[in-house]
Structures are given as structure tokens and as C-alpha cells.
N, C-alpha and C positions, 0 to 999 in steps of 0.2 A: 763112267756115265756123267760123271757131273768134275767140274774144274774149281770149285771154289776155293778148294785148298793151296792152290796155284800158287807163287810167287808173283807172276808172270800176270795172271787175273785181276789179284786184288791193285795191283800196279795200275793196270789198265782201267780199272775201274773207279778208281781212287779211292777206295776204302781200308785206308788200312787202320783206319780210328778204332779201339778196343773201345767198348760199349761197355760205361757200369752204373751200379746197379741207380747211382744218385743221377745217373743220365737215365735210366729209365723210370725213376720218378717222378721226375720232369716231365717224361713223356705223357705219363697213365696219368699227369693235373688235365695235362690239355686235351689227350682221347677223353676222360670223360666229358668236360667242358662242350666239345664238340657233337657230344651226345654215341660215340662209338659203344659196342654192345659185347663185343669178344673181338678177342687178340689172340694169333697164333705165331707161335713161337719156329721160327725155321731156319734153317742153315746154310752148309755142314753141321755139325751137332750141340745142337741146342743146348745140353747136358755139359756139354765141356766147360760151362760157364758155371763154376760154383754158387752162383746164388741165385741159380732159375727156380728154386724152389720158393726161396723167401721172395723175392720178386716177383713169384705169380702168386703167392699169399696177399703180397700187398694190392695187385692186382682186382683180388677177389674181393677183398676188403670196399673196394672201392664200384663193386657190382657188375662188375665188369669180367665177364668169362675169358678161360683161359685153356687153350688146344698149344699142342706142341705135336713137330715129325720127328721121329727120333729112330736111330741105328737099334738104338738098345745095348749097346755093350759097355756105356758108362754106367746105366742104371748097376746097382744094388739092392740087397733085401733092405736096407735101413732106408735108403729112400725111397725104395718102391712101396715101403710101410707110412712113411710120411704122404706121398702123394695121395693113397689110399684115403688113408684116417682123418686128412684133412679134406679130402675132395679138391685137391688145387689142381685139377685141368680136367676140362669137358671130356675132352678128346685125348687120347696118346694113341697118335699114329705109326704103327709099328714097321720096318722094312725087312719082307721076308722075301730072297728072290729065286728060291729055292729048296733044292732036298739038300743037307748036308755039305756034301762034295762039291752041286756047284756053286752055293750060296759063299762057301767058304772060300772059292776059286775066286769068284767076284769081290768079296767084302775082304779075305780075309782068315788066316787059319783060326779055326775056332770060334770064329764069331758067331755061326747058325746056333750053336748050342747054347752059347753064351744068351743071347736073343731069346731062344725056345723057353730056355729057363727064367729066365727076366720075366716074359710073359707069362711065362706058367706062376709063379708066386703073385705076382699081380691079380689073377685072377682065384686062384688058394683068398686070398688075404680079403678080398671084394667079397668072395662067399660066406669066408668066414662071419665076417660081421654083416650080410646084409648090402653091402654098399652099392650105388648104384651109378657110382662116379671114381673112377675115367671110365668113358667107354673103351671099350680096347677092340681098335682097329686095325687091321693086316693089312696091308696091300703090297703089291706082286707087282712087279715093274720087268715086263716082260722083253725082251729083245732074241735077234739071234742066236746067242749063246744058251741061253735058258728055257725056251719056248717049250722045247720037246716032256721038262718036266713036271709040265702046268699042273696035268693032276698029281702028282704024287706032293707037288706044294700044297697045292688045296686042300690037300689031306691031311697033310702035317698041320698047317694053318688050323683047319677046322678041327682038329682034336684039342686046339687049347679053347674052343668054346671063347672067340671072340663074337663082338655085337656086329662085326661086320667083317666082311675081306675082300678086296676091292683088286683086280685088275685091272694094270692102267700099260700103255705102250710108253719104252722109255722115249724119250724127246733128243730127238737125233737133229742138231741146228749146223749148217756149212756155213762159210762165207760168203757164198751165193746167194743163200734165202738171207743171211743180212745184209750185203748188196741191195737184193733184191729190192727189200723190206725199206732203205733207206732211200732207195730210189723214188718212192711214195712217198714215205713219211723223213723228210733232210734230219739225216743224224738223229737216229731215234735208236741206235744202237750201235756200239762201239764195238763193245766184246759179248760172251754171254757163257756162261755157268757149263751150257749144255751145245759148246760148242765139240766135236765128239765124229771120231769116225763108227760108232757101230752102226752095224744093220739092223731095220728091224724089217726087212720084206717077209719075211720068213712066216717069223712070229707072229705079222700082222695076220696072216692068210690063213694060218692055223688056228688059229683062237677067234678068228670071226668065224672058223669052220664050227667047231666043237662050242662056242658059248652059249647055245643051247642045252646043248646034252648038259652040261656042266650045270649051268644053272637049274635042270633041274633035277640034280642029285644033290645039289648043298643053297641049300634056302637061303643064305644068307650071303651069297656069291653076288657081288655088280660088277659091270665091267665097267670100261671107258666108255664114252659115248663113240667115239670113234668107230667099234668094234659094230658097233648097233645100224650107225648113220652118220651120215656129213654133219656136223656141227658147226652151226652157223648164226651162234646165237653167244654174243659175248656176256658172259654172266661176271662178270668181275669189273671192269671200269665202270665208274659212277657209280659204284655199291660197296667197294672196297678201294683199299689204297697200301703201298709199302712205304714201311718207313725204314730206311739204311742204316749202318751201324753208323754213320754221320749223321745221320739226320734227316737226310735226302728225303722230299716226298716224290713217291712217284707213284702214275696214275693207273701203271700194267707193269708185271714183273717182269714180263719179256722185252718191254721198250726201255731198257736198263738206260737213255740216254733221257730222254722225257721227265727231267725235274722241272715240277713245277712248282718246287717252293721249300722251305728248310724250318724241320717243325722245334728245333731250338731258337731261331731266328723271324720265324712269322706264326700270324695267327691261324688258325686250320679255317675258320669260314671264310676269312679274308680272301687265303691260297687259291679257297674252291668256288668262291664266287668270281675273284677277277678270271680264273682259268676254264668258267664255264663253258664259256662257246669250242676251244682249242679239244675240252675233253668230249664232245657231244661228238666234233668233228672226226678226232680221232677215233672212238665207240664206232661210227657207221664207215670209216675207213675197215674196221678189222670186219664188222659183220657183211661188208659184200663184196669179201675175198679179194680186197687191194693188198693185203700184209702176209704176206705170207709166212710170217714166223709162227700170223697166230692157229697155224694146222700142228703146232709142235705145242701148244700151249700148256705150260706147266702147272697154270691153276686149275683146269679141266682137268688134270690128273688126280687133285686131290680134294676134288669137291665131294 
């Protein structure tokens, strides 16, 4: 589903800069200075970076909230004890896309259990003492391959007594819709993450069938907006921004070419005042259906 791990990506993309921890202190002077509110932490796996823990402590230190998406099969009891007792992330978004069999077909042998249990001590440990930080998030990233075992996922999901479990369709991008997409906006995308043959026809037809029923035997079931209605309303440019393992600012995670400026190298109000009219312009491109990438939108997945 997703290409990040690529050779072949990070090439195309030109990041292959390793991000640490004294460049992310650098970072979290100038998000707070800028007045940002929370930072989320995202990949391939966030965890793989040994000092995501003390990194989002320092983080926190500076008032500043701290969400991470994660596989789950780095974590351990001892950091999933630390996260805990410290309260260092809002959020941990967990990725279940399945019953056993297929989840492990997709991720991976052994990973579902791996996962299952990761969250199940997380949640032990949050009881244990009371604690009411990290929320512990599921969500279901549904496609062809896995659609058929939505509920018996929900089910698994919803016996670990998460604060939420979220449905979302994976993000199926061709070189077509980047064509497409660039034909509108010149070179606003090179490569992309979730550039990918699956299907999701399938999937789609079946869980806009059932997301009634579904939701209302498990209270705490959302889906994608997708699933509900057209979405037509861009909730991420000029309210958020990504920063790259370079540094790269950019203004949409899907317009992976659209640097507007380099948060080692310039200042953030500077970036986003000279770049104002460009980003406003951009915003009502996506909201009336010139872009076409943003019907695949990765941040709508995880809002």
C-alpha cells in the first residue's frame, strides 16, 4: 500500500537525509516560536527512530502535543510503559487491517499478534494507574484484499477497548491522476508514497453498504468521510503543514512537489506570508475538484 521504503522513492524524492534528534530540536525552537499546537509523528515507522520517545518528551516540555501512526511491532512492554507513565503522545494510531491471517498476509507473519498485544498492554497499563493519555486509536485501512473481513476486524479491534476505530479506504494514486493533477497545478508532484496498483472498488461498495449496520453495533466505529459523502472541503492546507526529513516545508502532503520554503533555512512566518496568495490559490484549486489526487487524500484518512 504505501512505497516509502523504496530505494527507488526516496531517490525520486530526494530525501534521503536521516533526521536526528538535535535537528529536531531545532525544529520544535521554531514550531513553538510560530505558535504550532501538536506535532504528529509519521512515516514508514516512526518507532524505528530510537529517540522518538525522548524527542517527544522534549516536545512536550515545550507544550507542545505530541500524536504518532504506528505499525505497532517496534513497540515493547518497556516503552509502551514509558509512553504511558509519561503521557508522551495525545494520540498512537494504531494499524489493524485485519483478522490474523489476512493482516499477517499484508503486514507480515506475525505481526497481527505482535500489534494485538502491544495494544492490549498499553491499555492494562493506562487502567492500571488511571491514565487518560495516549488515546489508543485503530484504524482499518480497507482495500480489495480485506474488505470481506471488516467485521470480524471490528471485533478484534473493539475487544481491546480502544477510544476510537476508524475506517478509512486505502489511497490508490496512478500516473494518470499525477498527470492529471499536474496538468493544473505545473509539477506539484513527482512521485508519491501511495503510488500502488490495488483495488479498492470492491471495498468501497461494501462498507458504504454495511456502515450503518456496523456503526450501530460498535459506538465507537467512524468511517471515512468518503464512505458517508463527496468531500469537498479541504481541512488541511492553511491549518497545517509537513515538514520532510530535509526540512522541506510543504503546504499538502499529497502535493509532495510544492516546497515552499526550508524550515532549517527560513523563518516559518516569513515562508507563510510571502507564500500566501500561492497557498489560498492552491486551497480552492483542491476544493472545486481541479486536483484530482485530492479524492485519494491521505490526511482525510487520518483525521
Amino acid at each position: 500500500m504505501c512505497s516509502l521504503w523504496q530505494e527507488n522513492y526516496i531517490k525520486n524524492r530526494n530525501e534521503n537525509k536521516n533526521l536526528t534528534e538535535e535537528n529536531l530540536g531545532e525544529i520544535y525552537e521554531k514550531l513553538k516560536r510560530f505558535g504550532v499546537k501538536s506535532v504528529t509523528y509519521i512515516g514508514g515507522e516512526p518507532f524505528l527512530k530510537e529517540y522518538l520517545l525522548s524527542t517527544a518528551n522534549e516536545l512536550r516540555e515545550l507544550g507542545i502535543s505530541a500524536s504518532t501512526v504506528t505499525n505497532g511491532t517496534v513497540l515493547n512492554e518497556e516503552k509502551i510503559t514509558e509512553i504511558a507513565e509519561k503521557e508522551l503522545f495525545e494520540n498512537i494510531i494504531f494499524s489493524l487491517d485485519g483478522t490474523q491471517k489476512t493482516h499477517d498476509e499484508i503486514r507480515g507473519k506475525g505481526v497481527f499478534e505482535k500489534v494485538y498485544e502491544n495494544i492490549k498492554t498499553l491499555r492494562k497499563i493506562k487502567n492500571k494507574n488511571k491514565l487518560k493519555k495516549p488515546k489508543i486509536l485503530i484504524y482499518i485501512t480497507v482495500w480489495d484484499k480485506n474488505y470481506a473481513d471488516i467485521e470480524k476486524t471490528v471485533k478484534a479491534a473493539y475487544s481491546l477497548n480502544p477510544n476510537k476505530i476508524r475506517i478509512q479506504l486505502a489511497s490508490h494514486i496512478s500516473e494518470e491522476i499525477i498527470k492529471k493533477t499536474n496538468s493544473t497545478l505545473k509539477n506539484s508532484i513527482k512521485t508519491h508514497s501511495y503510488l500502488n496498483d490495488i483495488q479498492t472498488e470492491k471495498a468501497f461498495a461494501f462498507i458504504k453498504e454495511i456502515s450503518f449496520s456496523l456503526k450501530e453495533k460498535y459506538g465507537n466505529l467512524e468511517f471515512e468521510k468518503i464512505f458517508i459523502e463527496e468531500n469537498k472541503k479541504c481541512r488541511f492546507i492553511n491549518k497545517d503543514f509537513i515538514i520532510t526529513p530535509s526540512g522541506d516545508i510543504l503546504i499538502c502532503p499529497m502535493l509532495t512537489q510544492t516546497v515552499i520554503g526550508n524550515i532549517y533555512l527560513n523563518d516559518l512566518s516569513e515562508v507563510f506570508d510571502k507564500n500566501r496568495e500561492k497557498i489560498e490559490e492552491i486551497k480552492e484549486k483542491a476544493q472545486t475538484g481541479m486536483l484530482p489526487i485530492c479524492y485519494q487524500c491521505c490526511v482525510e484518512k487520518i483525521r
